[in-house]
C-alpha positions in Angstrom: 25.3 -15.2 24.9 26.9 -13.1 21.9 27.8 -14.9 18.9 30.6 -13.7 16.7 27.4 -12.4 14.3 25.6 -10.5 17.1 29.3 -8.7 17.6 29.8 -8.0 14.0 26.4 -6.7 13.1 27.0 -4.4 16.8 30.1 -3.3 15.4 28.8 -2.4 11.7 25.6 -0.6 13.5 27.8 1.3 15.7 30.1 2.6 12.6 26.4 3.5 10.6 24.8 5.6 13.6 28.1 7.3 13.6 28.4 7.9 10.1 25.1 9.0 10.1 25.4 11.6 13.0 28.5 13.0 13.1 26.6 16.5 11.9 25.1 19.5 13.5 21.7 17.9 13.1 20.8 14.1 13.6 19.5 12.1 10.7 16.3 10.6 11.1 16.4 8.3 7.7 18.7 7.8 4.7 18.5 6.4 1.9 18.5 2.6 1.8 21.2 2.4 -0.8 23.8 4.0 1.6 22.8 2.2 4.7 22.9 -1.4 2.7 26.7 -0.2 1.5 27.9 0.9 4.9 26.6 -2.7 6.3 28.8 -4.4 3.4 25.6 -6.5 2.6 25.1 -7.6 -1.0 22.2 -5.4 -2.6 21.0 -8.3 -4.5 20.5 -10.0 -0.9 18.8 -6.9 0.3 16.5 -7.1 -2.8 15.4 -11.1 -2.3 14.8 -9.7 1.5 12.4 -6.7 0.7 10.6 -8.6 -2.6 9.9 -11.6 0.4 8.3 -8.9 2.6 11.1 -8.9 4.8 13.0 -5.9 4.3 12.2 -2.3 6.7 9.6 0.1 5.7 10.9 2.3 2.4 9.4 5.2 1.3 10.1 7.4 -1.6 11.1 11.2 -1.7 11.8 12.0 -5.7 13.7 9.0 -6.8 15.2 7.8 -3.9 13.9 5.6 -1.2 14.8 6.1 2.1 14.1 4.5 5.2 13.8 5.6 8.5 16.6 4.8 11.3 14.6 3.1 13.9 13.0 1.1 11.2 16.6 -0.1 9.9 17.8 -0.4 13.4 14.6 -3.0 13.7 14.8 -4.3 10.7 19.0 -5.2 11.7 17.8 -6.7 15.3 15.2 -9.0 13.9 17.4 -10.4 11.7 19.6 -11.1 14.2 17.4 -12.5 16.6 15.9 -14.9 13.6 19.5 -16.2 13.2 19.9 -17.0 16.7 16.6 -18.3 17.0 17.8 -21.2 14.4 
């Protein structure tokens, strides 16, 4: 059953992977600034969610931290599934 959340965060996923691809070369990561932004969450949110432990893997290249797109894309689906799971 697909809740009006489960079709929002699809939707919001789809427009990232095709934001993020729409090069010559596919992107593997980015950094976790942009992919917070293009997911219209609140970065303050984001922050109370990694400083729980409960935020994706993040690693840092110079001053940036990045994380990888199958770790996002995990991150996103566990999420959901811990709101339906309420």
């Amino acid at each position: 059953m697909t809740t009006q959340l489960d079709a929002a965060l699809d939707d919001r996923f789809e427009r990232i992977a095709e934001a993020l691809t729409c090069g010559l070369r596919p992107r593997y990561a980015a950094p976790e600034t942009e992919l917070v932004a293009e997911l219209d969450l609140p970065l303050s949110t984001y922050q109370a969610e990694k400083a729980a432990g409960r935020g994706p893997r993040v690693f840092q290249i110079g001053r940036r931290n990045y994380v990888l797109l199958r770790d996002w894309q995990a991150w996103l689906e566990g999420r959901a599934g811990a709101q339906t799971d309420d």
